[in-house]
N, C-alpha and C positions, 0 to 999 in steps of 0.2 A: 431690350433688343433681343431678338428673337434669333437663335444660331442654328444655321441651316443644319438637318441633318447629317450631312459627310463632316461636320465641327465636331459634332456632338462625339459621333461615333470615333472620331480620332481622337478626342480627348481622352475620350472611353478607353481604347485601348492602350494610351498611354498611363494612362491612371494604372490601369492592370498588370500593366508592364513593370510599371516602377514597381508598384508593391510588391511582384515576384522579384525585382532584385536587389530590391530591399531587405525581404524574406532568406534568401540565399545566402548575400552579406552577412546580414547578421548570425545565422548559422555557422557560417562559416568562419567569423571571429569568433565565435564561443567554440568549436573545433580546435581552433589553432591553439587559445588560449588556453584550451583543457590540455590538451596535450604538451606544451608548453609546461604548466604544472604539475604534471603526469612524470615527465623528465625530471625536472628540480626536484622533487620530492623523493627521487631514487625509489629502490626496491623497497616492497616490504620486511620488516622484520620481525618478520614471524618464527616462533619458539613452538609452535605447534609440531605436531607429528605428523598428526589425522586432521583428514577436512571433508568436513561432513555438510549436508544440504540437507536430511530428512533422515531422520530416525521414527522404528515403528511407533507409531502413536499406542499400541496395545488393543483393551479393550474400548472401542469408542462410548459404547453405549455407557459405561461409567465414566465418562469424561463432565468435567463441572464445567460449562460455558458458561455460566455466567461468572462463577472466578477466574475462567481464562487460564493460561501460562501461570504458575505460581500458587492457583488456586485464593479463594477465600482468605486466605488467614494471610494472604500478600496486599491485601486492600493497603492503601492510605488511609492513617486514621491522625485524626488533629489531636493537640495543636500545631500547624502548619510551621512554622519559621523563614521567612524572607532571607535566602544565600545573595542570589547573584540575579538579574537581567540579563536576557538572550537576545541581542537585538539583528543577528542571522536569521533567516531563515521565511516562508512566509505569511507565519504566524504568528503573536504576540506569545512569548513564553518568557518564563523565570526556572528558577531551580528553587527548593522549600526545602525542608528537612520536617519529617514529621514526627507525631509523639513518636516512635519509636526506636528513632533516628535514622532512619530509611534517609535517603534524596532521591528527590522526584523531579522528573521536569515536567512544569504545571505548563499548557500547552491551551488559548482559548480560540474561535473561531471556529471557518466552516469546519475544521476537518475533526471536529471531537469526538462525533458519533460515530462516524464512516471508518476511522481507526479503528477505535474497539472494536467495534466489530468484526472487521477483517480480520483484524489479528487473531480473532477466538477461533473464525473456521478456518483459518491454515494451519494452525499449532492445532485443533482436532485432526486434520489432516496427516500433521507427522512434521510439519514444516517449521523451523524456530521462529519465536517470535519473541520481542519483549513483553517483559511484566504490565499490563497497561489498564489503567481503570477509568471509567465514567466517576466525577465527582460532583453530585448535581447543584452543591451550597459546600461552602469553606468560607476561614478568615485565615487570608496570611501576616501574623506578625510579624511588625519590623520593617517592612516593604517602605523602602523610599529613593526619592531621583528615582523613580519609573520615567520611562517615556513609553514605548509600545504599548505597555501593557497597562499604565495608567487608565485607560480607559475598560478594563475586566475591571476594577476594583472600586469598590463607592468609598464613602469617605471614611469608613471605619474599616476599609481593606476588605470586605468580603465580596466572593462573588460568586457566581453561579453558572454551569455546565462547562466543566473544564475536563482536558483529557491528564490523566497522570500516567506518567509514564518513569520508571524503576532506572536510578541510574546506579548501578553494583559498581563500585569502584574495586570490589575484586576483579571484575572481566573486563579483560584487555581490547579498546575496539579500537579500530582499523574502518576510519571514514574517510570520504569527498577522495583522494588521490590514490588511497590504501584501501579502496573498497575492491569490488567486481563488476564486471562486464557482464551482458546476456550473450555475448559471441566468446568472452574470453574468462574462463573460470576451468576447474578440474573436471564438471559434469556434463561438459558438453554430449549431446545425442543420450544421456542418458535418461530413463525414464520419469525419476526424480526432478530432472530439470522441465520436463514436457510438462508434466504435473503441477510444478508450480507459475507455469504460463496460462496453462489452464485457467488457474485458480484467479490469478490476478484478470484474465478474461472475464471470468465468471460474473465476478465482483464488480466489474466494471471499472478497474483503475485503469486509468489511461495515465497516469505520471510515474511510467515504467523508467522515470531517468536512471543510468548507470555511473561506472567511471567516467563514461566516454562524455561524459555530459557534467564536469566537473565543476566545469566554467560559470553552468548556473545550479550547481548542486549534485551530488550524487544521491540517490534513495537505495542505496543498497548497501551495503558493510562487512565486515569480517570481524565476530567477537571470537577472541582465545579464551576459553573456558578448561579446567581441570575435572577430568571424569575418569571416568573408571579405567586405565591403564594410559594414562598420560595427558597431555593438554592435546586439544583437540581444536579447532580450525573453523567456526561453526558459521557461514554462507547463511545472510537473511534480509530481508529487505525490511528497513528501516523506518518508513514513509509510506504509508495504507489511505492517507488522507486525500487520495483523487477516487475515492471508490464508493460506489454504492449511489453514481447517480446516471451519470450517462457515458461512455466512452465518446471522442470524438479526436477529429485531426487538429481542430484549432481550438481556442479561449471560447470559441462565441456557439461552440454545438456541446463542450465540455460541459458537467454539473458533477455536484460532490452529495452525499446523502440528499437527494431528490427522488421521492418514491415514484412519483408519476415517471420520471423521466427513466428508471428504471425497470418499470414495469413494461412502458413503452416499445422500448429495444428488446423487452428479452424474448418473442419471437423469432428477431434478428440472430440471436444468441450463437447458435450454431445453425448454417445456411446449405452443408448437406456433404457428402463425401466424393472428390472425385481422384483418380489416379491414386488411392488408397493414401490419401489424404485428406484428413477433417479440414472443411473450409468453416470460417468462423465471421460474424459483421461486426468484430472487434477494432477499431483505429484506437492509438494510442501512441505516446511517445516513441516509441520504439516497437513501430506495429511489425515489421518487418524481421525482427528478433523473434517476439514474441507469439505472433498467430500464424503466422507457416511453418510446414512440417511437421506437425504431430499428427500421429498415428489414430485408425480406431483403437489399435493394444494399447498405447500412449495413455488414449481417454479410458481404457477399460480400468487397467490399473492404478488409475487416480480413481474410478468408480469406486472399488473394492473398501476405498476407505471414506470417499465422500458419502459413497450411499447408504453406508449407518448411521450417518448424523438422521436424527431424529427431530419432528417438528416441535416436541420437547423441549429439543435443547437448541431449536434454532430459537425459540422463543426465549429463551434463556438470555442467551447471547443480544440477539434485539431489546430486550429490556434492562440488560445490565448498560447498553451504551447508550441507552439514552431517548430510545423510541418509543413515541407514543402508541395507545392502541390501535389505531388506525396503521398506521407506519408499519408497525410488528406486523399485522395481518397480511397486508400487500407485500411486504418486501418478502417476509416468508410464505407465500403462493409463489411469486415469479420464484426467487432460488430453487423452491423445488421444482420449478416448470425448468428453470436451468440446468438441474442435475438431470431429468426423465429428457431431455434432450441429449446430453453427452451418456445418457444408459441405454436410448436407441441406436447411436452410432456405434458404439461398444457392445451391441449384442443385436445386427439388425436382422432383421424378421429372414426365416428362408425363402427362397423364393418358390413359387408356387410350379 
């Protein structure tokens, strides 16, 4: 039976309708509910002193990208040991302990490459990040009752491109309720915070989740560390695994290491300056936090330290996490067409 056009078209709208307030609903119970656990979970209880978001990186051009945070001689090296199963989160992972007795959280899926990586150019930056490595073949001994992750491992327990990631159980961390907000932390308007918007811009992570977004996870944290004149507060995002494919507002334009879909956007990248405001084609979780109001001086002095990285050591970085040579080649063209875009709004031309 065939429905007259003024059917169609009401249906239509109803259809659109729901789904916006379905959309809203739902948002709006994971608001309540985060806040909700936000309350219960009381204040922090931090012993820190100092709270830091970005310390000088120093010399960049002697920075080792491909050992990342920790350097080389912080690799995971086997034999692995089977701890515990992580069935949080929306990855398959476990915890290991390696020959050295390190623990690791072994971590498979999209987001193995797109990590590492990230993680190497914001800690070149100056920005903290964890110890995290590309491991592209392992055997975890002992691993049993898997369910997630059962399927990483064949029947003699080995498997192939996993992220590891350092869990120090000297540093004290502070997740999901005891993390921080992109509107509510100690750096707010400061340059260090613009910087690191930037950066997650740059990179194209759109799962900028915060506290405020507890109810389906937080990506950001607060480790207490001991350094040179007391413990110290150290502000860093936890979760790099939405990056390095495409930014977007929903599931269905998002992608996680896709070089096409990268290379795509980064045109879009930064879309030009008005009322002495860099405008950016950034959506993401918290576009709204994150791609308004930074400065050209904002962009410049995030320059000063992104524009040493070296195509060197972007290459470094790309092939320690896991990027083929094709992959390597494109995604380091676009980043650096990403940085020479945030180096003309930070230095534009006089005018004639």
């Amino acid at each position: 039976m065939n429905l007259p056009i003024e059917s169609i078209l009401l249906w239509s709208v109803i259809s659109v309708a729901g789904i916006a307030v379905g959309f809203y609903f739902v948002h709006f119970a994971w608001g309540t509910f985060g806040a909700w656990k936000i309350r219960k979970a009381g204040p922090r209880e931090l012993t820190a002193t100092r709270h830091a978001l970005w310390k000088d990186p120093g010399n960049i051009a002697t920075l080792d990208l491909s050992g990342g945070p920790g350097g080389a001689d912080a690799r995971p090296v086997p034999p692995f040991r089977f701890v515990e199963e992580h069935v949080s989160g929306t990855q398959p992972c476990m915890s290991v302990i390696d020959g050295k007795g390190c623990r690791w959280r072994a971590k498979w899926g999209e987001e193995v490459n797109s990590e590492t990586f990230a993680i190497r150019l914001v800690w070149a930056c100056g920005y903290f990040a964890e110890i995290t490595h590309f491991v592209p073949e392992g055997q975890v001994e002992g691993a049993k009752e898997l369910q997630r992750t059962s399927a990483c491992l064949d029947e003699q327990h080995r498997f192939t491109a996993s992220r590891f990631e350092l869990d120090d159980p000297a540093v004290k961390k502070h997740f999901e309720e005891h993390s921080w907000a992109w509107n509510d932390n100690p750096f707010l308007g400061s340059r260090e915070l613009q910087g690191l918007k930037i950066l997650n811009m740059l990179l194209s992570n759109w799962d900028t989740k915060d506290r405020r977004d507890v109810a389906r996870g937080s990506n950001t944290a607060i480790f207490e560390e001991t350094s040179r004149g007391g413990r110290e507060a150290r502000y860093l995002i936890t979760d790099w695994g939405g990056s390095m494919g495409s930014w977007g507002a929903n599931a269905i334009t998002r992608a996680r290491w896709d070089v096409a879909a990268f290379v795509t956007q980064t045109p879009q990248f930064v879309t030009g300056v008005e009322d002495g405001v860099v405008k950016f084609g950034y959506s993401g979780q918290r576009t709204e936090d994150v791609a308004t109001g930074i400065t050209p001086d904002d962009v410049a002095w995030l320059c000063t330290y992104l524009g040493q990285i070296t195509d060197q050591q972007l290459d470094d970085a790309l092939r320690s996490s896991g990027a083929t040579d094709d992959e390597r080649d494109q995604f380091r063209t676009a980043i650096r067409d990403r940085i020479t875009q945030l180096q003309r709004v930070a230095s534009p031309a006089p005018r004639s």
